[in-house]
PyMOL Python script that loads the backbone (N, CA, C, O; Angstrom):
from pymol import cmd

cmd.read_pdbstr("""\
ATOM      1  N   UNK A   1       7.733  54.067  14.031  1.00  0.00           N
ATOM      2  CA  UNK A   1       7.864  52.621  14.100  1.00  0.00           C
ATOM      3  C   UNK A   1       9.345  52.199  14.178  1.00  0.00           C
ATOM      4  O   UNK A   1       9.754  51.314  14.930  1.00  0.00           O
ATOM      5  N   UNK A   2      10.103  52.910  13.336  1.00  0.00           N
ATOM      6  CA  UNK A   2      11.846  52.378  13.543  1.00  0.00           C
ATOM      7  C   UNK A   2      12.100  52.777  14.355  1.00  0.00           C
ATOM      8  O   UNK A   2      13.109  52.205  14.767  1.00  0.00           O
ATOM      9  N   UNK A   3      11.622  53.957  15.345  1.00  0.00           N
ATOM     10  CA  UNK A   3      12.019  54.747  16.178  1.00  0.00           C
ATOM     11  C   UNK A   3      12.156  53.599  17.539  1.00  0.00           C
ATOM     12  O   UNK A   3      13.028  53.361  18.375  1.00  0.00           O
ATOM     13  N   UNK A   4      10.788  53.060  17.235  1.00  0.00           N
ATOM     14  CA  UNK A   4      10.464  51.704  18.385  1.00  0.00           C
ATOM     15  C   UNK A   4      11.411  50.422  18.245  1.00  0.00           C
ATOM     16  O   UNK A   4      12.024  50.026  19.237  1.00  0.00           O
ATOM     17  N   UNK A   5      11.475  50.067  17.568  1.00  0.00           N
ATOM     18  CA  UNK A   5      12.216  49.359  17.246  1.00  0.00           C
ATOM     19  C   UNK A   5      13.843  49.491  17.304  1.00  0.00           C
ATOM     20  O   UNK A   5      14.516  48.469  17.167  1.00  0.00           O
ATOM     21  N   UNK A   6      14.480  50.781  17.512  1.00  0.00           N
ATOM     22  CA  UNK A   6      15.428  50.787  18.055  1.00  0.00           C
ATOM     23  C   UNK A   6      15.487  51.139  19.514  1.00  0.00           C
ATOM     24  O   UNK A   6      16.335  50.504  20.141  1.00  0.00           O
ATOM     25  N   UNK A   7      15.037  51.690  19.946  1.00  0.00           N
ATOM     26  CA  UNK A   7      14.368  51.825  21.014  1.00  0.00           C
ATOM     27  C   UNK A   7      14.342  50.448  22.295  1.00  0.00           C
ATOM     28  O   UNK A   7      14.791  50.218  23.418  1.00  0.00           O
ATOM     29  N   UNK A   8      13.442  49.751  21.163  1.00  0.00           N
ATOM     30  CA  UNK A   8      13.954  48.014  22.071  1.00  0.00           C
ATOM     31  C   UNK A   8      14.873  47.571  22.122  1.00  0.00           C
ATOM     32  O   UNK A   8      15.333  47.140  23.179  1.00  0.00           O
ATOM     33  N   UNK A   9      15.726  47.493  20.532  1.00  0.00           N
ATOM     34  CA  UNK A   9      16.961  46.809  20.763  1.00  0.00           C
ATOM     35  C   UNK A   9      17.942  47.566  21.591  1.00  0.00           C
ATOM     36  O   UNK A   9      18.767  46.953  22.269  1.00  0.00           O
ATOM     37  N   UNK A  10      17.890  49.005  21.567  1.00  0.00           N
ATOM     38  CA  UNK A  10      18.998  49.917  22.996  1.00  0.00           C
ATOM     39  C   UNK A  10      18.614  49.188  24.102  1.00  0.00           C
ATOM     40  O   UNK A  10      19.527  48.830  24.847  1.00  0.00           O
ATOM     41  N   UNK A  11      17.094  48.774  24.487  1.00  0.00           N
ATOM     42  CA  UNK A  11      16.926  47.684  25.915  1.00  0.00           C
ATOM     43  C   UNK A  11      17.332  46.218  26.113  1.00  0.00           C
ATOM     44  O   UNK A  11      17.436  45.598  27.172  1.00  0.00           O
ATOM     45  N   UNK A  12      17.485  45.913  25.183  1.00  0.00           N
ATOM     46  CA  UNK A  12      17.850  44.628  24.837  1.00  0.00           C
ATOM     47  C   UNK A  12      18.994  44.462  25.035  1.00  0.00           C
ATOM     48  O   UNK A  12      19.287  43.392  25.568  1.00  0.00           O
ATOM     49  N   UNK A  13      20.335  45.617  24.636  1.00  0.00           N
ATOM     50  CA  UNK A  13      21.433  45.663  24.129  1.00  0.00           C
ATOM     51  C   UNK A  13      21.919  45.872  25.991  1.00  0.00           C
ATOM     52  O   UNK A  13      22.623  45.148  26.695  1.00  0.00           O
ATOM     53  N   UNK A  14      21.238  47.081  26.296  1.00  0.00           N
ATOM     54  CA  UNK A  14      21.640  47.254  27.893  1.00  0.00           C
ATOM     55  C   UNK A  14      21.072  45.801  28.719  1.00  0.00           C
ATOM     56  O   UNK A  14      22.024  45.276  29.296  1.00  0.00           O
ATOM     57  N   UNK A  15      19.859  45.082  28.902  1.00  0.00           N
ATOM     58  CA  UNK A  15      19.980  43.960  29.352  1.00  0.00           C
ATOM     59  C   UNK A  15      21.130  43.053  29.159  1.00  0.00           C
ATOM     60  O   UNK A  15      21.692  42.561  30.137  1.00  0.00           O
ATOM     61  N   UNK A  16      21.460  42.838  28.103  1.00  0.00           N
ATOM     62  CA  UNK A  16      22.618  41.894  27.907  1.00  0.00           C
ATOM     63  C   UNK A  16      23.648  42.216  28.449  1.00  0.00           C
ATOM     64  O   UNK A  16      24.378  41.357  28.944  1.00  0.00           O
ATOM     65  N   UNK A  17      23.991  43.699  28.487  1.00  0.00           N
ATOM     66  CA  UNK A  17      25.144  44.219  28.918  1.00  0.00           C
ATOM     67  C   UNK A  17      25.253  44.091  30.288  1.00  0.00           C
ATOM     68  O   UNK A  17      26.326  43.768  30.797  1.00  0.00           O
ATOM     69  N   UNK A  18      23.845  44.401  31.221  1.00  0.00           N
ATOM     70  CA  UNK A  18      23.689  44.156  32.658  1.00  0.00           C
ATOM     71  C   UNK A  18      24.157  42.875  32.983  1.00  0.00           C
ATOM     72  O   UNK A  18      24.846  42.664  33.981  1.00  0.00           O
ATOM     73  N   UNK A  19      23.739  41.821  32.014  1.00  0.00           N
ATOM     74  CA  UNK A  19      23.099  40.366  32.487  1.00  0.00           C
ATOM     75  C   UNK A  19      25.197  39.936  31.941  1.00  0.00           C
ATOM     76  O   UNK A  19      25.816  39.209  32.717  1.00  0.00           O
ATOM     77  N   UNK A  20      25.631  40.254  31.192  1.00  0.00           N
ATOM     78  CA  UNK A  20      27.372  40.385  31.222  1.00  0.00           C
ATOM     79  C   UNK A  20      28.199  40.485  32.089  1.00  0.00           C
ATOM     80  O   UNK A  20      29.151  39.735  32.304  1.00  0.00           O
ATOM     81  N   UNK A  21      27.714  41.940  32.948  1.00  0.00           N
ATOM     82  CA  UNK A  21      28.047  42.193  33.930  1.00  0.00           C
ATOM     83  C   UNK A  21      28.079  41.449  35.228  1.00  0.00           C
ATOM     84  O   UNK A  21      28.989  41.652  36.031  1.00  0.00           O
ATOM     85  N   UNK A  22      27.014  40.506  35.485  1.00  0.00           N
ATOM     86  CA  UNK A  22      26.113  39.941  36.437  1.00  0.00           C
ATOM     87  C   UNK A  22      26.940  38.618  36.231  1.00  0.00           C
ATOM     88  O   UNK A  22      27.408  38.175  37.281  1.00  0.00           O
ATOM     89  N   UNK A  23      27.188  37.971  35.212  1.00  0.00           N
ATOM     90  CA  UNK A  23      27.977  36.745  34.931  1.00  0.00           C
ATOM     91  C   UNK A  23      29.306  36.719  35.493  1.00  0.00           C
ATOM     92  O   UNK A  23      29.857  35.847  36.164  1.00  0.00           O
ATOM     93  N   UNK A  24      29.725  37.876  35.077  1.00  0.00           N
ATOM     94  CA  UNK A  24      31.064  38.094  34.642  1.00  0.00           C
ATOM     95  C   UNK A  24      32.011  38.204  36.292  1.00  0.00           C
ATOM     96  O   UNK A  24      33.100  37.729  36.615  1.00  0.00           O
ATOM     97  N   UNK A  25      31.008  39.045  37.056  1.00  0.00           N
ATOM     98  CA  UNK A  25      30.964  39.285  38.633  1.00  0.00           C
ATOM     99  C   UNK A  25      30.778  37.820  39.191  1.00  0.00           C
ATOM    100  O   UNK A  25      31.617  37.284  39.914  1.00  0.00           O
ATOM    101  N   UNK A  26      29.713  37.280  38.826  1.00  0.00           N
ATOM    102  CA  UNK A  26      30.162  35.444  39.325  1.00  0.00           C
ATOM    103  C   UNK A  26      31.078  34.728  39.208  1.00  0.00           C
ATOM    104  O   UNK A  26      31.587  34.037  40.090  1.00  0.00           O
ATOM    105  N   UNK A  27      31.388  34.821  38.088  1.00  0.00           N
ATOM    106  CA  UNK A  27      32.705  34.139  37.155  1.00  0.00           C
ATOM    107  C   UNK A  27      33.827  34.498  37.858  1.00  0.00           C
ATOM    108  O   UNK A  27      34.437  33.484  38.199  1.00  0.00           O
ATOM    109  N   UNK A  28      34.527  35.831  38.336  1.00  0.00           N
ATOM    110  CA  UNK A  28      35.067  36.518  39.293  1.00  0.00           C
ATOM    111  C   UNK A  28      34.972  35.390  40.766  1.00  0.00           C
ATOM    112  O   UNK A  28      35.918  34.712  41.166  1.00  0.00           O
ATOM    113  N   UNK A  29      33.461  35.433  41.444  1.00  0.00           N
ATOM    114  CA  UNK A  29      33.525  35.131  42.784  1.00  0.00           C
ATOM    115  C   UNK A  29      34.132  33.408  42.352  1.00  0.00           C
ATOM    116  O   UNK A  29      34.978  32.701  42.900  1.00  0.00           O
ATOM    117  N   UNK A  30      33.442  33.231  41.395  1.00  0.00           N
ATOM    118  CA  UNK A  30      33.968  31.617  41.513  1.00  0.00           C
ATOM    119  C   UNK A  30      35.022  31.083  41.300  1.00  0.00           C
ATOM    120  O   UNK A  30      35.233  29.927  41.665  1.00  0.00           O
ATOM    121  N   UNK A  31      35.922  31.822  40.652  1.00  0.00           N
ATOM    122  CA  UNK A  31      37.374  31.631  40.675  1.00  0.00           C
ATOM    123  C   UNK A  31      38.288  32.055  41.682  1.00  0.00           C
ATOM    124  O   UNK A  31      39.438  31.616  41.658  1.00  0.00           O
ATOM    125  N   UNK A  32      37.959  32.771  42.472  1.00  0.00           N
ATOM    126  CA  UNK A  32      37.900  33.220  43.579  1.00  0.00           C
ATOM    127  C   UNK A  32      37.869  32.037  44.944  1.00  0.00           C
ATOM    128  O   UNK A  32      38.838  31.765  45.654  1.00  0.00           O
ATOM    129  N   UNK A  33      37.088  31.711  45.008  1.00  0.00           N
ATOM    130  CA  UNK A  33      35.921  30.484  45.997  1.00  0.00           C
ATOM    131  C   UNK A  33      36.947  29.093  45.535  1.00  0.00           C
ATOM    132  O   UNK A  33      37.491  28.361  46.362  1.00  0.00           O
ATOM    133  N   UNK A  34      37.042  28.956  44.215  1.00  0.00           N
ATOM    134  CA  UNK A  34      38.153  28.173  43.705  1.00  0.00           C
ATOM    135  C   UNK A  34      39.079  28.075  44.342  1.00  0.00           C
ATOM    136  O   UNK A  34      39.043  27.197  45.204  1.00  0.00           O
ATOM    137  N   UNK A  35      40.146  28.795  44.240  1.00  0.00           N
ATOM    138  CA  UNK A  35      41.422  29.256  44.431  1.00  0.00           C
ATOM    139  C   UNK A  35      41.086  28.573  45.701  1.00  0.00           C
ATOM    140  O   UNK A  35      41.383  27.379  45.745  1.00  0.00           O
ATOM    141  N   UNK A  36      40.396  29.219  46.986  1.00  0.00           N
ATOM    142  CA  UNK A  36      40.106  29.043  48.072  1.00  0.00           C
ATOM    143  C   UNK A  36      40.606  27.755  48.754  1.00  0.00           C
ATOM    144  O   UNK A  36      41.380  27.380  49.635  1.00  0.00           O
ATOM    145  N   UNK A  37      39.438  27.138  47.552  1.00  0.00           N
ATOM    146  CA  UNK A  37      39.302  25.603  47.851  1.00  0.00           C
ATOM    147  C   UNK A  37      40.334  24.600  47.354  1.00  0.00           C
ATOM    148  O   UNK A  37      40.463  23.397  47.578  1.00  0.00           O
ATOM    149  N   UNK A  38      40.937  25.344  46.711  1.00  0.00           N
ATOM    150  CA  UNK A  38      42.438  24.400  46.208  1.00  0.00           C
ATOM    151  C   UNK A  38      43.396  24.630  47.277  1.00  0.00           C
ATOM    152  O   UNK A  38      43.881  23.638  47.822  1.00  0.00           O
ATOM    153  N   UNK A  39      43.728  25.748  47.642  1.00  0.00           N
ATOM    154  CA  UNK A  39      44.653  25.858  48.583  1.00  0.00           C
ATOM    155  C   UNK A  39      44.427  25.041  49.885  1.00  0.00           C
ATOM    156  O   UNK A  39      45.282  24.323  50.404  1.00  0.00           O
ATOM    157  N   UNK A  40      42.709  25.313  50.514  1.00  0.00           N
ATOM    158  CA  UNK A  40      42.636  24.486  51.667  1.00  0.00           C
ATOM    159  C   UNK A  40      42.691  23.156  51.099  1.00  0.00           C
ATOM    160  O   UNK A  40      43.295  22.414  51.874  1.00  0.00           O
ATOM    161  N   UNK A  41      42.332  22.608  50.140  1.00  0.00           N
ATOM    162  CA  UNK A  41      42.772  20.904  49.667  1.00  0.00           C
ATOM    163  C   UNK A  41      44.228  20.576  50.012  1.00  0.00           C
ATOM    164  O   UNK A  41      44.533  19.692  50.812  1.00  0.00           O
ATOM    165  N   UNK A  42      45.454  21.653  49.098  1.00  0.00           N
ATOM    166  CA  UNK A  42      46.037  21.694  49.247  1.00  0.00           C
ATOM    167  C   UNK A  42      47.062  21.305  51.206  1.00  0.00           C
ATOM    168  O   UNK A  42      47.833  20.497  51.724  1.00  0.00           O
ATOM    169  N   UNK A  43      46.214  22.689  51.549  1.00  0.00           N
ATOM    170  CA  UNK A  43      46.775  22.300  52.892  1.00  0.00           C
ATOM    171  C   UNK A  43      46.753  20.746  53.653  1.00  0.00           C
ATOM    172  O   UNK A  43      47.706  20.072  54.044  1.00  0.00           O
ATOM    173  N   UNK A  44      45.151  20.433  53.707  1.00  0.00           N
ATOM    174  CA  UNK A  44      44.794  19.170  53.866  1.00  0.00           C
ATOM    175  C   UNK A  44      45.382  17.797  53.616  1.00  0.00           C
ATOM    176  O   UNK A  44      45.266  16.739  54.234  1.00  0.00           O
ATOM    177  N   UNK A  45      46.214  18.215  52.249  1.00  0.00           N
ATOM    178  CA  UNK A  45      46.980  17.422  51.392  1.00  0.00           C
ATOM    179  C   UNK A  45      48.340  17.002  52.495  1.00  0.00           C
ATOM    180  O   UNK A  45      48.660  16.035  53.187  1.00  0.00           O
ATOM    181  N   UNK A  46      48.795  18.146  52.224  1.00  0.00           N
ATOM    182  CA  UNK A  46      49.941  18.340  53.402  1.00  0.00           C
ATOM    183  C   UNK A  46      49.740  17.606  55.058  1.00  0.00           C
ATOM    184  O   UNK A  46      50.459  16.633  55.286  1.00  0.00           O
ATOM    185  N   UNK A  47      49.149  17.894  55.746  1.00  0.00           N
ATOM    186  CA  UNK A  47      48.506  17.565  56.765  1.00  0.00           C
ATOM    187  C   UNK A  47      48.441  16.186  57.054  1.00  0.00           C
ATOM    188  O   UNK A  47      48.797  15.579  58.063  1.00  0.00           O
ATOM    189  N   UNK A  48      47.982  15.832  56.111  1.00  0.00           N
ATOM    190  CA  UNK A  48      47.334  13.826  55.908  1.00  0.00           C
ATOM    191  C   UNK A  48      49.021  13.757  55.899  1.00  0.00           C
ATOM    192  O   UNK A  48      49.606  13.530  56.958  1.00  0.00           O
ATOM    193  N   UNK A  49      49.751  13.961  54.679  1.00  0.00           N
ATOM    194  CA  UNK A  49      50.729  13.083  54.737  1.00  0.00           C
ATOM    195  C   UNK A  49      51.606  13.280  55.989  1.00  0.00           C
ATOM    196  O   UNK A  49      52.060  12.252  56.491  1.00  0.00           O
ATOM    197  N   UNK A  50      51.952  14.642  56.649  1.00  0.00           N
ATOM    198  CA  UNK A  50      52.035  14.699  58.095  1.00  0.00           C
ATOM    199  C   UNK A  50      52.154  13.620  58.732  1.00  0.00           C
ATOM    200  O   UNK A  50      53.123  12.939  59.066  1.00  0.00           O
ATOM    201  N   UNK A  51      50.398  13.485  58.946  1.00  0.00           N
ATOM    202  CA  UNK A  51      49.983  12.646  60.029  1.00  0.00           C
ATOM    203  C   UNK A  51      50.583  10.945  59.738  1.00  0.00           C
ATOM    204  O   UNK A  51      51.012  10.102  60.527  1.00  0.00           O
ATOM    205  N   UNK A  52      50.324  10.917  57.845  1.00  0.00           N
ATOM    206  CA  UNK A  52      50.825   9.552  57.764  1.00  0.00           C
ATOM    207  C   UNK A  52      52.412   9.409  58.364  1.00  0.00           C
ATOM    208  O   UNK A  52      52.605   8.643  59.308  1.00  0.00           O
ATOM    209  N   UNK A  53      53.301  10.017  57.898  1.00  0.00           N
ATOM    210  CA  UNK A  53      54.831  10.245  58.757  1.00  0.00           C
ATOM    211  C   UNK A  53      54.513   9.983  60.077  1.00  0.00           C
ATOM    212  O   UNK A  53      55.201   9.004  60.365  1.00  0.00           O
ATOM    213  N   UNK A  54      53.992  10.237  60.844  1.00  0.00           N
ATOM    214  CA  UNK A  54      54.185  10.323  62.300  1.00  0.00           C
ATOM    215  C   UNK A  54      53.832   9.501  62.788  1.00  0.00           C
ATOM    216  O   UNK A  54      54.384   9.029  63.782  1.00  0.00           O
ATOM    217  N   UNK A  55      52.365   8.858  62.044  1.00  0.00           N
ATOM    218  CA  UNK A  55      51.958   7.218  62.168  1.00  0.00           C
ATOM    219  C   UNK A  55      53.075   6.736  61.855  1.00  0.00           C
ATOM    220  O   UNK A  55      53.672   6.544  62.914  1.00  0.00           O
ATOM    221  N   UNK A  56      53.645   6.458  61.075  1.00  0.00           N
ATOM    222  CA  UNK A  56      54.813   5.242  60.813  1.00  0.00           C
ATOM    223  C   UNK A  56      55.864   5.520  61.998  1.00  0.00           C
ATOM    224  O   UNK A  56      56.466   4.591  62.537  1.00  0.00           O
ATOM    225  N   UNK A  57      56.017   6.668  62.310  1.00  0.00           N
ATOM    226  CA  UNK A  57      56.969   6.825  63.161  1.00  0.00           C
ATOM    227  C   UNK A  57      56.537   6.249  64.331  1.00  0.00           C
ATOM    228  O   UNK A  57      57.289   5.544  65.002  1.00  0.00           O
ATOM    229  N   UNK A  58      55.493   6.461  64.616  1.00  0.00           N
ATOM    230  CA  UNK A  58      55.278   5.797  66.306  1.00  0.00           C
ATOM    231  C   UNK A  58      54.907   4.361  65.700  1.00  0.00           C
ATOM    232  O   UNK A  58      55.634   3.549  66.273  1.00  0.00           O
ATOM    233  N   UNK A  59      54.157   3.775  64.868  1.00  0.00           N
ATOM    234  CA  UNK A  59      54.296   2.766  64.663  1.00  0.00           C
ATOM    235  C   UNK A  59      55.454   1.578  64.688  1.00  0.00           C
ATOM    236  O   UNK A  59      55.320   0.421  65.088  1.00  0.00           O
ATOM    237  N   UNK A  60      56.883   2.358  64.020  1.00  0.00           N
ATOM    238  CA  UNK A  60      58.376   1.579  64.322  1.00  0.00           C
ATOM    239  C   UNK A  60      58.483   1.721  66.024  1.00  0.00           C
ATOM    240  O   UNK A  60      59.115   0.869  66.647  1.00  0.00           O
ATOM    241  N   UNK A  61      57.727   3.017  66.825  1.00  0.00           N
ATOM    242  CA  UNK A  61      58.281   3.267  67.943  1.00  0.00           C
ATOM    243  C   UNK A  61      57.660   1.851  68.679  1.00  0.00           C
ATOM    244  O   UNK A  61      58.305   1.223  69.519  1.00  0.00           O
ATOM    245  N   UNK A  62      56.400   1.492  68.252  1.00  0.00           N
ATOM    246  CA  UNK A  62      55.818   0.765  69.273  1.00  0.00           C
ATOM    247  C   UNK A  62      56.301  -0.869  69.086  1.00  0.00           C
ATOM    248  O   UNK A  62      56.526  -1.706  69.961  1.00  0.00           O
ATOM    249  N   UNK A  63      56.371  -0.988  67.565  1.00  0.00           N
ATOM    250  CA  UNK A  63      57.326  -1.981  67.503  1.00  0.00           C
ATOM    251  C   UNK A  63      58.628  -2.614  68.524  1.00  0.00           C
ATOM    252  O   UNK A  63      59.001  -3.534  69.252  1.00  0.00           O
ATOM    253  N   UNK A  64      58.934  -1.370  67.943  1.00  0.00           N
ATOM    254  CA  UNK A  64      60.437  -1.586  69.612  1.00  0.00           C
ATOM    255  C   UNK A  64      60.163  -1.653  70.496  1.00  0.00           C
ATOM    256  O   UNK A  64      60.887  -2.378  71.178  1.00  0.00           O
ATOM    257  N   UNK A  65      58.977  -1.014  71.208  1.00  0.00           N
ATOM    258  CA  UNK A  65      58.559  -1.066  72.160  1.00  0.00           C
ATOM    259  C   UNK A  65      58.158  -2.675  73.121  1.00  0.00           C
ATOM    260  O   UNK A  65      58.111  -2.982  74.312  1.00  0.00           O
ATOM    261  N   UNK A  66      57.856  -3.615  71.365  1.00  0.00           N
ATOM    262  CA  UNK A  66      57.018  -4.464  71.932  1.00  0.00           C
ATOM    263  C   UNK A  66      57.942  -5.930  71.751  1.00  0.00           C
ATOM    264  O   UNK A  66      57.662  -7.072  72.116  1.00  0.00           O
ATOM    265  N   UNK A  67      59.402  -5.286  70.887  1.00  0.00           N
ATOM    266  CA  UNK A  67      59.767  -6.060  70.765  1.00  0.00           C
ATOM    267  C   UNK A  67      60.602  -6.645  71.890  1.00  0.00           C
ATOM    268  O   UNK A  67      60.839  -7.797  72.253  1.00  0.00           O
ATOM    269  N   UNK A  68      61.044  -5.174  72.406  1.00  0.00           N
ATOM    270  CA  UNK A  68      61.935  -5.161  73.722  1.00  0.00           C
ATOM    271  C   UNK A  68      61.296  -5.740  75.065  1.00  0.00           C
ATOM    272  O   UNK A  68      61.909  -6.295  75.978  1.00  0.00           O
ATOM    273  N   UNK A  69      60.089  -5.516  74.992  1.00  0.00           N
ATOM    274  CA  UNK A  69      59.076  -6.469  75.745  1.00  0.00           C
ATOM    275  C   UNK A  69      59.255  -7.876  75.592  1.00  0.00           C
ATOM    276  O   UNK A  69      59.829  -8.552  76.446  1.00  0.00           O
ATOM    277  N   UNK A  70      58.813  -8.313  74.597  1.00  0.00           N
ATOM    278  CA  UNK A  70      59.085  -9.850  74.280  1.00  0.00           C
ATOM    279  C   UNK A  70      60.837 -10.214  74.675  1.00  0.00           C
ATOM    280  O   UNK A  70      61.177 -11.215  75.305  1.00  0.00           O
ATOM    281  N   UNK A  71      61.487  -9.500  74.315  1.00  0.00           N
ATOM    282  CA  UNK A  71      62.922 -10.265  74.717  1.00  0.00           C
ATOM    283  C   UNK A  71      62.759 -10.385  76.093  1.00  0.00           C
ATOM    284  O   UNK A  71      63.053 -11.475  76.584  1.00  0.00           O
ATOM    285  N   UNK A  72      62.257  -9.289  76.996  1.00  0.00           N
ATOM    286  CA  UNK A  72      62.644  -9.112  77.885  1.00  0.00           C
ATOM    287  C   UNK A  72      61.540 -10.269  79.122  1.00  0.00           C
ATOM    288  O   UNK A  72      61.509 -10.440  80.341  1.00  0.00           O
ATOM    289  N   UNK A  73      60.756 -10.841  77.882  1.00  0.00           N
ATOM    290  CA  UNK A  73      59.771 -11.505  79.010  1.00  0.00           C
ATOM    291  C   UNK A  73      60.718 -13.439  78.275  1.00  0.00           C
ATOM    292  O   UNK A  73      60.618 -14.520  78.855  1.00  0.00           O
ATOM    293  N   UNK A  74      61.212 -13.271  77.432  1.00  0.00           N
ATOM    294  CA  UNK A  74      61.838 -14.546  76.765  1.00  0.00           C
ATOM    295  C   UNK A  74      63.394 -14.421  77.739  1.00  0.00           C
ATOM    296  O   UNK A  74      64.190 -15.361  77.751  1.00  0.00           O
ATOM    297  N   UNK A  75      63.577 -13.474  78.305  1.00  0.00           N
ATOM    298  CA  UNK A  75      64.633 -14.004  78.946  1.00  0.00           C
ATOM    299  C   UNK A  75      64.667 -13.927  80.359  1.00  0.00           C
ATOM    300  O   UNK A  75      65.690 -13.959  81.042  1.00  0.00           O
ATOM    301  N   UNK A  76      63.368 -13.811  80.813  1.00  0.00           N
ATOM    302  CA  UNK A  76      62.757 -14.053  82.318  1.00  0.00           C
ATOM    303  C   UNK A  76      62.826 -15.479  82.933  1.00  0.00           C
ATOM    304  O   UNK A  76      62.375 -15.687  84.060  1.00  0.00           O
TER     305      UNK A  76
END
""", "prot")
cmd.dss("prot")
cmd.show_as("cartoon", "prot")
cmd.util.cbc("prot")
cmd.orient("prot")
């Protein structure tokens, strides 16, 4: 009878240990998958403000563009 009884808990003891293992290997991929996803945020991050710079830049460009227009139709 104790014999059984240890017997289970050695199965018990190795389940947990499997089911440790099994976590522990996720826990791994997901910090992992993480990382991933911070960096491409990251990049993204970068990128946007890029694009915002370059908007403003052609934005002053078109300005001039439109301003030099208007003088140029005000002194027609």
């Amino acid at each position: 009878m104790a014999l059984e009884k240890f017997e289970r808990l050695e199965q018990e003891v190795v389940r947990l240990l499997k089911a440790y293992e099994t976590l522990k290997a996720e826990n791994h991929a997901l910090k992992s998958s993480l990382g991933s996803c911070q960096r491409e945020m990251e990049g993204m991050r970068e990128r946007l403000e890029r694009l915002d710079r370059e908007k403003g830049v052609v934005r002053e460009r078109v300005d001039t563009l439109l301003s030099r227009l208007d003088n140029m139709i005000e002194g027609a």
